[in-house]
NUMI-243142 format. One record per atom (N, C-alpha, C): y negated, z negated, x. Coordinates in steps of 0.2 Angstrom, whole numbers, padded with zeros to 4 digits, always signed. Last residue first. Example, Ala and Ser with C-alpha at 12.3 -4.5 7.8 and 13.67 -1.06 7.14 Angstrom:
// residues 2
+0011-0035+0064+0005-0036+0068+0000-0039+0064+0028-0039+0066+0022-0039+0062+0016-0039+0066
// end
This chain:
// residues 363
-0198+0249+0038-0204+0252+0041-0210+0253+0035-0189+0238+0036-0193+0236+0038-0198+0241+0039-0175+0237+0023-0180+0241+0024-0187+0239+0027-0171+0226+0022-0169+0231+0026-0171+0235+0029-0175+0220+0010-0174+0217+0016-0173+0220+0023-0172+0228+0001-0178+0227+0005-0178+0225+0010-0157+0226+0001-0161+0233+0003-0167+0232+0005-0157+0214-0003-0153+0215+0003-0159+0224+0004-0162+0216-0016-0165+0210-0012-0163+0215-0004-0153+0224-0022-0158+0227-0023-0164+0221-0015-0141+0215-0022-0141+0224-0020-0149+0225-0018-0147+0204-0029-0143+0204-0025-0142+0209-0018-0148+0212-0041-0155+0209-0041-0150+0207-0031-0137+0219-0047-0141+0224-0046-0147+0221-0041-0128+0206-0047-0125+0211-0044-0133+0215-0041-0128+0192-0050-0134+0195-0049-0135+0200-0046-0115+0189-0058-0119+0189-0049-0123+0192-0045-0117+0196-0070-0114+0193-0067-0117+0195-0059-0113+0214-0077-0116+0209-0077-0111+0202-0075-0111+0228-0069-0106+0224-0069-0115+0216-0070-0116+0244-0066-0112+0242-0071-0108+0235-0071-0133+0243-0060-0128+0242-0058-0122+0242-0065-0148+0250-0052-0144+0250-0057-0137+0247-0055-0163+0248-0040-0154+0246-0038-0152+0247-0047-0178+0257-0031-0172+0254-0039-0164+0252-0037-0191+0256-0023-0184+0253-0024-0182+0251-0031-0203+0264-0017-0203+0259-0025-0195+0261-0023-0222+0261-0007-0212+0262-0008-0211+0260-0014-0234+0261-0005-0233+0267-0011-0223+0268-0008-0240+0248+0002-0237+0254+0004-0233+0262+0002-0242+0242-0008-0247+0241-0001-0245+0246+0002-0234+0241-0019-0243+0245-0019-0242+0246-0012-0218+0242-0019-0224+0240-0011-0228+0245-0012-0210+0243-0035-0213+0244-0030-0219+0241-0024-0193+0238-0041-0199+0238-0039-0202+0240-0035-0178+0235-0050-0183+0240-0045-0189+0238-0046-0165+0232-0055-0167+0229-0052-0174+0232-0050-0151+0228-0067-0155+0233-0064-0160+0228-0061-0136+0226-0074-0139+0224-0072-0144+0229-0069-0122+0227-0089-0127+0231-0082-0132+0224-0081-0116+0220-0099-0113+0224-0094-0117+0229-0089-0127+0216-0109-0119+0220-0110-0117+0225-0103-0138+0212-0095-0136+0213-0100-0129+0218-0102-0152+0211-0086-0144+0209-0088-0144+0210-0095-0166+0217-0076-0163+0216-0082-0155+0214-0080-0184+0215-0068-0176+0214-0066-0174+0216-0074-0199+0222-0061-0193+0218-0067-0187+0219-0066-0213+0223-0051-0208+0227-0053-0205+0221-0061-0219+0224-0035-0220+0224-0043-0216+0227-0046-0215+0216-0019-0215+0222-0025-0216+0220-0033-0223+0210-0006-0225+0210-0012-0225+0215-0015-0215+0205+0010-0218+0210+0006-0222+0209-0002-0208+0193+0016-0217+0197+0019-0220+0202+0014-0197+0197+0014-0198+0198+0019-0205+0199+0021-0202+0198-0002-0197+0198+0000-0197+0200+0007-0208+0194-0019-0209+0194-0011-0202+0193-0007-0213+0201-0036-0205+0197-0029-0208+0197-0022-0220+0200-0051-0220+0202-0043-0215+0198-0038-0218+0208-0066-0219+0203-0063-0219+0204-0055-0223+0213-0084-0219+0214-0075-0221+0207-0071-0226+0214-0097-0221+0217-0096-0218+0218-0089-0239+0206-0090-0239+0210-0094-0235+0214-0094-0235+0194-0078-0241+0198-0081-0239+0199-0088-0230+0180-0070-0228+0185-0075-0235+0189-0079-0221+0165-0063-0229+0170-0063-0224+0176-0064-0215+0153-0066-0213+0162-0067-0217+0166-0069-0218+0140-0069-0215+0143-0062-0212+0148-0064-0227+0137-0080-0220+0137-0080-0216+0138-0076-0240+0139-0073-0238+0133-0077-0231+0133-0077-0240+0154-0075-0241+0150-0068-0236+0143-0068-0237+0156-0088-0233+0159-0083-0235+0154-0075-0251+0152-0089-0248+0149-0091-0240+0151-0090-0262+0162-0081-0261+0156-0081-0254+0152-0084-0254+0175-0077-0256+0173-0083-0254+0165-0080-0254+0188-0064-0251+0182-0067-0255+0180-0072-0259+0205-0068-0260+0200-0064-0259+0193-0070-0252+0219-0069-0251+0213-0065-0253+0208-0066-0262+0223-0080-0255+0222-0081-0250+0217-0077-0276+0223-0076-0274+0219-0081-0265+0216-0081-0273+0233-0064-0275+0227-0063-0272+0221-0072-0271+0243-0074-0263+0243-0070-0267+0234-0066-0281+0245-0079-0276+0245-0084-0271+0243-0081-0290+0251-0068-0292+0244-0070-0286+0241-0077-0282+0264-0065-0285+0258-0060-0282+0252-0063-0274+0267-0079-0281+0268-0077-0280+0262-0072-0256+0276-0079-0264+0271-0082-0267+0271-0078-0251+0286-0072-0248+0284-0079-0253+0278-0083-0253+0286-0058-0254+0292-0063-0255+0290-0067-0251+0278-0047-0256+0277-0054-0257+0283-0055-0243+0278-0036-0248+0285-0036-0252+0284-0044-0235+0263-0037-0238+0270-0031-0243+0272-0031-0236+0264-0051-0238+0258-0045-0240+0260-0041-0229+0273-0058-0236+0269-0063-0240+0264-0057-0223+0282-0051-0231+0284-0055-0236+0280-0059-0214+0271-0045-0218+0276-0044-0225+0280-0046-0208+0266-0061-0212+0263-0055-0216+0266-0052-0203+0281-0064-0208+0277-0067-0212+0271-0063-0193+0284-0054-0198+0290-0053-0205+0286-0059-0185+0273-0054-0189+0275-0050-0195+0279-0049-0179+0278-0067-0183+0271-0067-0188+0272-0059-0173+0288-0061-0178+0289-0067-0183+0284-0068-0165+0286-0052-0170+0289-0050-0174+0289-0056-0156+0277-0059-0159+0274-0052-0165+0279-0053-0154+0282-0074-0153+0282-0069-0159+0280-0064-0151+0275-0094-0155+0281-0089-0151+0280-0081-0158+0268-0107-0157+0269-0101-0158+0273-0096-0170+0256-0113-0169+0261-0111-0163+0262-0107-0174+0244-0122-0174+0249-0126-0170+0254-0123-0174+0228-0122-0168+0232-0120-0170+0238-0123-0182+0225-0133-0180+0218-0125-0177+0223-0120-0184+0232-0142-0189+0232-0139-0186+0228-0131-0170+0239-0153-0170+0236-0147-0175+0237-0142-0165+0246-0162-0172+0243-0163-0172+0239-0159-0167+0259-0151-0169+0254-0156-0164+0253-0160-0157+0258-0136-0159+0260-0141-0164+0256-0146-0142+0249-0131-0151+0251-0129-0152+0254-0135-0131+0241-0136-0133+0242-0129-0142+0242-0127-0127+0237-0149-0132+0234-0146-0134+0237-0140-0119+0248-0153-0125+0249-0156-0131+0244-0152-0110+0254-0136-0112+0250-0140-0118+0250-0148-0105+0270-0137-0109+0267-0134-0111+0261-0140-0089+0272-0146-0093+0277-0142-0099+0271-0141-0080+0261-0152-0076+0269-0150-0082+0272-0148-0078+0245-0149-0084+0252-0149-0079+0258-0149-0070+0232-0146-0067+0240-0150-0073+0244-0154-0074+0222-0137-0077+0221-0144-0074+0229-0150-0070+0230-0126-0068+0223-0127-0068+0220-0136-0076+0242-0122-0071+0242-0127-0067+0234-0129-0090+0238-0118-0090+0243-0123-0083+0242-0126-0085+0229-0109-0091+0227-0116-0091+0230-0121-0071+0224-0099-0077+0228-0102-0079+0231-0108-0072+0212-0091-0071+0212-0097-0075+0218-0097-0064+0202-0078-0067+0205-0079-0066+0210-0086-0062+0184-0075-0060+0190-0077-0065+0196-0080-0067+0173-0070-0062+0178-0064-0062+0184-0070-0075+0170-0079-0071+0167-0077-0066+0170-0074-0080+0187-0082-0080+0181-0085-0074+0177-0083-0092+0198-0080-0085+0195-0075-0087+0188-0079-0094+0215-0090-0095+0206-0090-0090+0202-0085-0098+0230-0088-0092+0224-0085-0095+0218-0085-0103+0246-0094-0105+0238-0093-0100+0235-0095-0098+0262-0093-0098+0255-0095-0101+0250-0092-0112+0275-0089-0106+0271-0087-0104+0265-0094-0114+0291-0098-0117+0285-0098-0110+0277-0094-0112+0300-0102-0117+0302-0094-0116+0294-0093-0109+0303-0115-0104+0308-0108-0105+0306-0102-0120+0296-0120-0111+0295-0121-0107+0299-0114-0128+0306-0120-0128+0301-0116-0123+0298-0115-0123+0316-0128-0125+0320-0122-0124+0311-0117-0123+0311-0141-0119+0310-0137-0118+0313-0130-0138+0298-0138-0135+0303-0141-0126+0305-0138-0145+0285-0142-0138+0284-0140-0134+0290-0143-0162+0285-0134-0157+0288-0138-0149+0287-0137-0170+0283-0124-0170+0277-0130-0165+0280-0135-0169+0286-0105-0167+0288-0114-0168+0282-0119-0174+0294-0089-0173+0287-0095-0175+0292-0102-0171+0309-0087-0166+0303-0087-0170+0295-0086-0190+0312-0084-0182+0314-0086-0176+0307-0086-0201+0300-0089-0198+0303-0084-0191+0306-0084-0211+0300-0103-0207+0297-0098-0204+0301-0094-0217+0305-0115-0221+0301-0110-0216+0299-0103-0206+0309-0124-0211+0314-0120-0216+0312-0115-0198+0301-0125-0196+0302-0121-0199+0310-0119-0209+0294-0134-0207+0290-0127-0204+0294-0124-0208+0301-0145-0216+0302-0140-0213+0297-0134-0195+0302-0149-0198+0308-0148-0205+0307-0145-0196+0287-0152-0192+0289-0149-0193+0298-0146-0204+0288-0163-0206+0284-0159-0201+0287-0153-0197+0296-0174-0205+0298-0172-0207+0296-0167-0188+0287-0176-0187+0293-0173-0193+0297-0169-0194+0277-0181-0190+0275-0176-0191+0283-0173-0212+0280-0188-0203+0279-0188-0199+0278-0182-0224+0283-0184-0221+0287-0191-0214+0283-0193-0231+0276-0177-0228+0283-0173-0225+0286-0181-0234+0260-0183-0239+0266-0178-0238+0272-0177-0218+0258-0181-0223+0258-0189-0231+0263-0185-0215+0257-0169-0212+0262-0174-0215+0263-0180-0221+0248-0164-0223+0255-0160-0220+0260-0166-0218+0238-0171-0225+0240-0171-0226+0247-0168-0204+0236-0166-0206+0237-0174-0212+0240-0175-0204+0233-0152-0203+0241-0155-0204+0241-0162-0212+0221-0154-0216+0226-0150-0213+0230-0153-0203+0215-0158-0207+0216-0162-0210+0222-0161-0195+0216-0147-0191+0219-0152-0197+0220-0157-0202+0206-0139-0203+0213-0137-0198+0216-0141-0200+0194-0146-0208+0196-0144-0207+0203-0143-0186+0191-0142-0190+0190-0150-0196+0195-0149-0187+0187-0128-0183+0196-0131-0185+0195-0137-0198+0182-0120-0196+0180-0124-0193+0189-0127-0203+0165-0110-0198+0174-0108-0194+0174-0115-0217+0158-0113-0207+0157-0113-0204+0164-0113-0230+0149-0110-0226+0155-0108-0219+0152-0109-0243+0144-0121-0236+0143-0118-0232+0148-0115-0252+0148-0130-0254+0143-0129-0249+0143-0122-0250+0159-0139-0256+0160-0135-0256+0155-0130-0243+0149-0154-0245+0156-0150-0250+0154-0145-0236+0137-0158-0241+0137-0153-0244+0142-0148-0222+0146-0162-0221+0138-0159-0230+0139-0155-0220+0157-0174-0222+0156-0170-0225+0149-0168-0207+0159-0187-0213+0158-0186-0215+0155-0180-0191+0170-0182-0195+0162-0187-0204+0161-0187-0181+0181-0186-0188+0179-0183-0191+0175-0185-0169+0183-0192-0171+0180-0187-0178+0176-0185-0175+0192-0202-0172+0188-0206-0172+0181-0197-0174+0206-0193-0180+0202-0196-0180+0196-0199-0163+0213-0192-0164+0206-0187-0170+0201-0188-0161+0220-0204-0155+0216-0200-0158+0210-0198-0172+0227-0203-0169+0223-0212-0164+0220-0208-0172+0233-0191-0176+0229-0193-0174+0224-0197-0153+0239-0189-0160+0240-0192-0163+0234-0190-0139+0244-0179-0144+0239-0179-0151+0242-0183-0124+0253-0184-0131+0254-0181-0134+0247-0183-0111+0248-0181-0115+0249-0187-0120+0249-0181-0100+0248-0168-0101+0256-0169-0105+0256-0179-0100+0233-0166-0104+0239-0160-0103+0245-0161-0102+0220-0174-0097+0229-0177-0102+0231-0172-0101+0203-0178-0102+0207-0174-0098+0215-0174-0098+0194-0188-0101+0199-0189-0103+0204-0186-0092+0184-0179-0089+0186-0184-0093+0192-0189-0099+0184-0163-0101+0182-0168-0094+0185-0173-0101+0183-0146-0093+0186-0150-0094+0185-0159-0109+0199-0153-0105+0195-0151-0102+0188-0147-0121+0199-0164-0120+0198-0160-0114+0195-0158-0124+0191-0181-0122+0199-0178-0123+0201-0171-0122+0177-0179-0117+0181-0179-0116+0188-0180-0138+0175-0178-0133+0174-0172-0127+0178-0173-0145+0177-0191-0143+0185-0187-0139+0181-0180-0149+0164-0194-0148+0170-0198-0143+0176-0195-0149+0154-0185-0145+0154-0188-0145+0161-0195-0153+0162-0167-0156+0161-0176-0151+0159-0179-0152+0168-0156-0149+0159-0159-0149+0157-0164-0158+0179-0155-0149+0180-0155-0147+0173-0155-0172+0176-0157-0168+0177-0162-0162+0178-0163-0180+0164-0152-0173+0166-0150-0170+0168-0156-0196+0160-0158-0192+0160-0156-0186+0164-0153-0213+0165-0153-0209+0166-0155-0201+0163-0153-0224+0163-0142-0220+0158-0146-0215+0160-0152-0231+0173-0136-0234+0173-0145-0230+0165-0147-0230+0175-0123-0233+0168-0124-0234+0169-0131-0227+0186-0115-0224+0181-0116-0226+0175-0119-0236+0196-0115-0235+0191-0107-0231+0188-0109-0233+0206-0125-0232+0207-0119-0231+0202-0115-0238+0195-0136-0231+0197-0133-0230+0200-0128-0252+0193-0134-0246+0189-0134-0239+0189-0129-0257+0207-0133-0258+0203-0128-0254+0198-0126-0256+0208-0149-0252+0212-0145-0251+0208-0137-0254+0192-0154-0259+0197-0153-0253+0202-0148-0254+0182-0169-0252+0184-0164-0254+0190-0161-0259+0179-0183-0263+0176-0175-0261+0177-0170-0257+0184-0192-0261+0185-0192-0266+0182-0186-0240+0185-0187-0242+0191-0188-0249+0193-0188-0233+0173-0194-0238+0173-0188-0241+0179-0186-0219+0182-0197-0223+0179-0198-0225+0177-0192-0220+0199-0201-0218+0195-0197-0220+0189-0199-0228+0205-0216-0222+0204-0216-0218+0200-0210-0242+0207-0214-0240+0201-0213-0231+0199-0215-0243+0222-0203-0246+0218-0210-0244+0211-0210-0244+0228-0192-0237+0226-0195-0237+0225-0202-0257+0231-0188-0252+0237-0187-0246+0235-0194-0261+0219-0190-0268+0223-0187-0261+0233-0192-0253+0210-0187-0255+0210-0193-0260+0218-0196-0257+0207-0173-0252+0213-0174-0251+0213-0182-0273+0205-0170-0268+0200-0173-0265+0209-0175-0280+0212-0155-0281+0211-0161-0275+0209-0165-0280+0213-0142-0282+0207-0144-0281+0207-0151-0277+0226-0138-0274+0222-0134-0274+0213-0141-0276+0238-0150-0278+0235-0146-0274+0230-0144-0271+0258-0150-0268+0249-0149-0273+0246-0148-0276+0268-0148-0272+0268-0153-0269+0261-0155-0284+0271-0137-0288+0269-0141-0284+0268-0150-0280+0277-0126-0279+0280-0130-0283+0277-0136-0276+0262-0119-0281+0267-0117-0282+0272-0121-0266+0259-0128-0271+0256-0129-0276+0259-0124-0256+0266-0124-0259+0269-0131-0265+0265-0132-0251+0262-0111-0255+0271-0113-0259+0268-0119-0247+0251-0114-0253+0251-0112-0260+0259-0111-0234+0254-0122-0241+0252-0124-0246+0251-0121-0229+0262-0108-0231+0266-0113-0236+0262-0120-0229+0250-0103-0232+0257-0098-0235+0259-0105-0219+0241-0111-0224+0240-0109-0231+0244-0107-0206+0251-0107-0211+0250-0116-0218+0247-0111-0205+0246-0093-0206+0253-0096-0210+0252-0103-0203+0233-0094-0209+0235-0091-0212+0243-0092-0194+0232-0101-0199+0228-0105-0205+0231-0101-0181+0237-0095-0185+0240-0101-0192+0237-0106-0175+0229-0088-0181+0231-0084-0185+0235-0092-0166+0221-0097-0174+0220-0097-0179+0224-0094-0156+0236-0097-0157+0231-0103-0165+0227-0100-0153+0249-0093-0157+0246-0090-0158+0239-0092-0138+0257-0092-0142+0251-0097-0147+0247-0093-0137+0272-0082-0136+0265-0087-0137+0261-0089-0129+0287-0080-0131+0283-0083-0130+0278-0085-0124+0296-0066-0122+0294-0070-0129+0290-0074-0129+0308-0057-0129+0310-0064-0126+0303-0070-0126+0304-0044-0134+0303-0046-0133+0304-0052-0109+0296-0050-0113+0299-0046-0121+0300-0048-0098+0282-0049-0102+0284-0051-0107+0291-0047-0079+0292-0051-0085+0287-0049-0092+0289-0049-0069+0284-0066-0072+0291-0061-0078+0286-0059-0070+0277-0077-0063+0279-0073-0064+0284-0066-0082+0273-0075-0079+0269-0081-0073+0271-0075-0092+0272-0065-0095+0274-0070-0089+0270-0074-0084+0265-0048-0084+0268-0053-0087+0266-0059-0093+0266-0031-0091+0262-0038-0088+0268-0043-0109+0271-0028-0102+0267-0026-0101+0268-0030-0123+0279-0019-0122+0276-0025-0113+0274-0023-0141+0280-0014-0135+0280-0011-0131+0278-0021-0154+0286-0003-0151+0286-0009-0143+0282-0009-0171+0290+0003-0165+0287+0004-0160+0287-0003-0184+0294-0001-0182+0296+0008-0175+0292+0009-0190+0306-0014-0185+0301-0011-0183+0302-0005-0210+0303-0016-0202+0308-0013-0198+0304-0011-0218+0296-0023-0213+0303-0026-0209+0306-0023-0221+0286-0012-0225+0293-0016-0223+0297-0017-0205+0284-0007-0211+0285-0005-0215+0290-0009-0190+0276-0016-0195+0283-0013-0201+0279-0009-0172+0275-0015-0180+0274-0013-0184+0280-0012-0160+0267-0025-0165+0275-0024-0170+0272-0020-0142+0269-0033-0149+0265-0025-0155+0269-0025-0132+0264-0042-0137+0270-0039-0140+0265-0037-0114+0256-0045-0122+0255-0042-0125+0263-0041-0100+0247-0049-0104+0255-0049-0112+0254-0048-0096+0234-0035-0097+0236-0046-0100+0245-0044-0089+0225-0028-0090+0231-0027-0091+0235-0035-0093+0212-0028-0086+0214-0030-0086+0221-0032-0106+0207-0022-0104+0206-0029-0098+0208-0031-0102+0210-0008-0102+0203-0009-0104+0204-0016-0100+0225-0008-0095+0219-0008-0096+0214-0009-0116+0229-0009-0109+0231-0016-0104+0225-0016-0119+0220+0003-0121+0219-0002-0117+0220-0010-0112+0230+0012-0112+0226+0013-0115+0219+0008-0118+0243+0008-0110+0243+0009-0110+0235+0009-0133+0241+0009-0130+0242+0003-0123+0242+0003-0134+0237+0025-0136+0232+0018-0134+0235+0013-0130+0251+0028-0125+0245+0031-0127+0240+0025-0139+0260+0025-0132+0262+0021-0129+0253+0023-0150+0253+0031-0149+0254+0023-0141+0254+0020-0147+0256+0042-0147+0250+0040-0148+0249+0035-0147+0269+0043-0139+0267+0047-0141+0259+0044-0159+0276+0039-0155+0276+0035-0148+0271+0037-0174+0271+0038-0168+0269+0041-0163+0270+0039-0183+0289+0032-0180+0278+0033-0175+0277+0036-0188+0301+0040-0183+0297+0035-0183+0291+0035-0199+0314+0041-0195+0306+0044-0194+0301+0039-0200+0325+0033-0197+0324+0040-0194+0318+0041-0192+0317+0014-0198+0322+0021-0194+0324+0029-0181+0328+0004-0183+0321+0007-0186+0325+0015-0183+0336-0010-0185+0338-0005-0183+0328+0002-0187+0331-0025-0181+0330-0021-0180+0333-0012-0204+0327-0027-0199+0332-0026-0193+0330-0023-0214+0324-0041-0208+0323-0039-0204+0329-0035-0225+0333-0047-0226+0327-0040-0221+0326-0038-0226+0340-0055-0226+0343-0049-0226+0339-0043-0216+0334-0065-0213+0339-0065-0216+0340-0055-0227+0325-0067-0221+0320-0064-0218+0328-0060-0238+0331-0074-0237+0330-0065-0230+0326-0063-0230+0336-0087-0231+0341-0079-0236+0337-0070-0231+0326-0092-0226+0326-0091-0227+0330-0085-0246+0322-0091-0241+0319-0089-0234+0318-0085-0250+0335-0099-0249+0332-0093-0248+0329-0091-0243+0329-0110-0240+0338-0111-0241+0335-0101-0248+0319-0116-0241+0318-0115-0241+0324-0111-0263+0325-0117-0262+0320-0112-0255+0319-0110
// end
């Protein structure tokens, strides 16, 4: 099933752009125009149509050189709808269920574990609290007194966070606690972190990575916090000598991936568009609002959410973090999918870009 997968992305994806293009003189204008009014950060732009890119564009500088199609970058949230894809595979696969207490997989080690359901956590509603507030593990995070961006992060680190769950099932609250279990569970079910990261980057689309190799290291930009006029960058602020340990990676389920405009692209795409990557009635599930998301004013499915912008309705998710921002989603109605990456958290750089472009985009 992974082996094809991989070969329709392989024959469906073409770089080829069709006869008739997109607007491209009001694209380029809202994307010039939008870079500036966040402070011109490193950005990729992608649009396709059913696998085919009809537009592109990129700015800025990756750290000291500028960014190009090959740079790489921290997806940090939209990673929730990517994981999410691939637990939904494995629950068609008949490897996962949706309903059953993550106790199921975890054992009782989390707590709450024999009432918390996989379906929980993906919409947000198990109640888990904030573990980067936890008085256990805040300080390994910066600017914490514990905080080292070149020890790697384990589970026996964060787990000490995780408090007992406030009224599972009952409440939505956007929750990075709920999707770090998520990658505990995927890696106890797969053999291992490693094991886990070797079947996601067999399920997934060239250039996105869970891996902070060094190949990525070389491809990979900085993340820019603008704080109080000033601009800070994340990676060496904190004195990382190579990619943060927090950026992506496990054990980071909130933040897994990164990668390039066109990679996230090329996933929206096959998961919304042209529903290769689940069933019909899998990708219905996934969308559709949760009562209690409702309730909350931040209708939200299952690792995604829906934007309306000019009349339109795209599926998709946003992210921030250490110094990126990302943006992309797709128009079912129409088989388009927009991704906006960015190197600079703050001003809703990627989600700001990524608006303007719709908005642009009239055909």
């Amino acid at each position: 099933m992974v082996r094809a997968l991989v070969l329709a992305f392989s024959l469906l994806v073409s770089l080829t752009p069709p006869a008739t293009a997109a607007p491209e003189t009001a694209l380029d204008a809202a994307f010039a125009k939008a870079a500036a009014k966040v402070g011109n950060p490193g950005v990729q732009a992608v649009l396709l149509r059913n696998g085919t890119p009809i537009w592109s564009a990129v700015s800025g500088n990756a750290v000291k050189s500028p960014v190009t199609d090959e740079t790489l970058f921290g997806y940090a949230s939209f990673s929730k709808l990517v994981l999410t894809t691939y637990v939904l595979h494995l629950v068609e696969t008949g490897t996962l269920a949706l309903d059953k207490p993550i106790s199921t997989y975890l054992g009782t080690d989390v707590p709450g574990s024999t009432v918390v359901t996989l379906r929980m956590l993906l919409q947000h509603t198990a109640g888990y609290p904030d573990l980067y507030e936890s008085p256990e593990t805040v300080n390994l995070f910066p600017p914490g007194d514990d905080y080292d961006p070149d020890r790697p992060y384990t589970w026996a680190m964060l787990s000490p966070g995780i408090h007992p769950p406030v009224a599972p099932g009952t409440k939505y609250e956007y929750s990075n606690t709920g999707f770090i279990t998520v990658a505990r569970l995927l890696s106890r079910v797969s053999g291992g972190d490693a094991a886990l990261v070797r079947r996601l980057h067999a399920f997934l689309p060239q250039d996105i990575t869970a891996e902070r190799s060094p190949s990525a290291a070389r491809r990979l930009a900085h993340g820019y916090v603008v704080d109080k006029g000033r601009t800070i960058d994340y990676f060496t602020h904190f004195g990382a000598t190579g990619i943060p340990t927090d950026e992506y990676g496990m054990p980071w389920g909130d933040g897994l991936f990164a990668g390039s405009a066109l990679g996230a692209a090329k996933l929206l795409d096959a998961l919304f568009a042209r529903k290769q990557l689940l069933k019909p009635a899998t990708i219905a599930q996934m969308t559709k609002v949760t009562p209690e998301s409702v309730k909350a004013g931040d209708p939200y499915g299952m690792g995604t959410q829906a934007e309306t912008v000019a009349g339109r309705s795209w599926q998709g998710h946003s992210g921030v973090f250490g110094g990126f921002t990302s943006m992309g989603g797709t128009d079912m109605t129409r088989g388009v999918t927009l991704m906006v990456v960015t190197n600079q958290e703050g001003r809703a750089a990627a989600h700001t870009i990524w608006k303007s472009l719709a908005t642009a985009f009239v055909q």
